[in-house]
N, C-alpha and C positions, 0 to 999 in steps of 0.2 A: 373389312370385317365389320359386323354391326355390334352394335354394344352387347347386346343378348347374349348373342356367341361369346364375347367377349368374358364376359361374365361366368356363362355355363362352363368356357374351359377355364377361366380361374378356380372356380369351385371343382372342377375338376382335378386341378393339380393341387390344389390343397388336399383335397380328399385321396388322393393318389400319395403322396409325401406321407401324411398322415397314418393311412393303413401300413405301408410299405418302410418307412423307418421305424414308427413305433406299435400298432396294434398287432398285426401280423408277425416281428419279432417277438414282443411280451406275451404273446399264444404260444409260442414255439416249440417251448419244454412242456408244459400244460397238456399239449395234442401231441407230443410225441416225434413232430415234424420233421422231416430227415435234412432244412435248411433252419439257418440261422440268424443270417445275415439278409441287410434291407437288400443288397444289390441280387440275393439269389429267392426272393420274392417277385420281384422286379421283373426278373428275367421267365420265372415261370410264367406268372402272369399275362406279361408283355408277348411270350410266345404262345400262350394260350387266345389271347384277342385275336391275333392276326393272322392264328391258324399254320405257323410255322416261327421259322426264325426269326425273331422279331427285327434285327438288323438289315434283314434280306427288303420288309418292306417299310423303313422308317428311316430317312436318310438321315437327318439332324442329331445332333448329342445336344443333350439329354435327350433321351428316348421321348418323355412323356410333354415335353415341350411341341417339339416337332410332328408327332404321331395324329390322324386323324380322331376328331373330338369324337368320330360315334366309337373308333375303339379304343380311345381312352375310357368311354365311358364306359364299354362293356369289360374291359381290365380291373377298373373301380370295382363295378359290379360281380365280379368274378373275386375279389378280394375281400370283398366284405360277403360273401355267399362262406368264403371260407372262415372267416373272422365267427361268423352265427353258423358253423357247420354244415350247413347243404350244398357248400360244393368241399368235392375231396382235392383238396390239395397237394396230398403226395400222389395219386394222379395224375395231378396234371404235373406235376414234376418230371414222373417218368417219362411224361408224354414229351416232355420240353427234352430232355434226356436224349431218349428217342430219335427226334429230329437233329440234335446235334452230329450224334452218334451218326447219323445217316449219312449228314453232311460230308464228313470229315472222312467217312469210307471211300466216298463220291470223288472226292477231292483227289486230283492228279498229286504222283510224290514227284517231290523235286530230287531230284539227283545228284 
């Protein structure tokens, strides 16, 4: 990896940690937001980058370690859209929701 990148996804996961433990909860009540907690930011988010479940295409844990840098960045930028109110949040929640929701219909029962 070159230093660049190196860098860009540091300031990336700072900036990710940053919105998603603290700014993004301290809105929370403020905007009325139907989550509270950093990990169900995270996950809206994380499933709004990637365009689906975010586990399905991020192998590594911590998510935001792992996760490719252009959608970490668009995750970032998706969170700070909401953080300054141009993007809707509960939205993309139900969007995240949604897709869960799909999943889990999808999913063979075990017997």
């Amino acid at each position: 990896m070159v230093a660049g990148a190196d860098t860009r996804r540091a300031a990336l996961e700072v900036a990710w940690l940053t919105l998603t433990r603290g700014t993004l909860p301290g809105l929370a009540g403020l905007r009325m937001w139907p989550v509270r907690a950093d990990h169900c930011f995270q996950r809206i988010l994380l499933d709004a980058a990637v365009g689906g479940i975010w586990y399905d295409a991020v192998e590594g844990r911590p998510a935001y370690r792992f996760i490719a840098v252009d959608l970490l960045e668009r995750a970032v930028s998706l969170g700070q859209g909401a953080a300054e109110g141009t993007v809707d949040l509960a939205a993309l929640n139900r969007q995240s929701l949604t897709w869960r929701r799909e999943r889990k219909a999808a999913a063979p029962t075990m017997l």
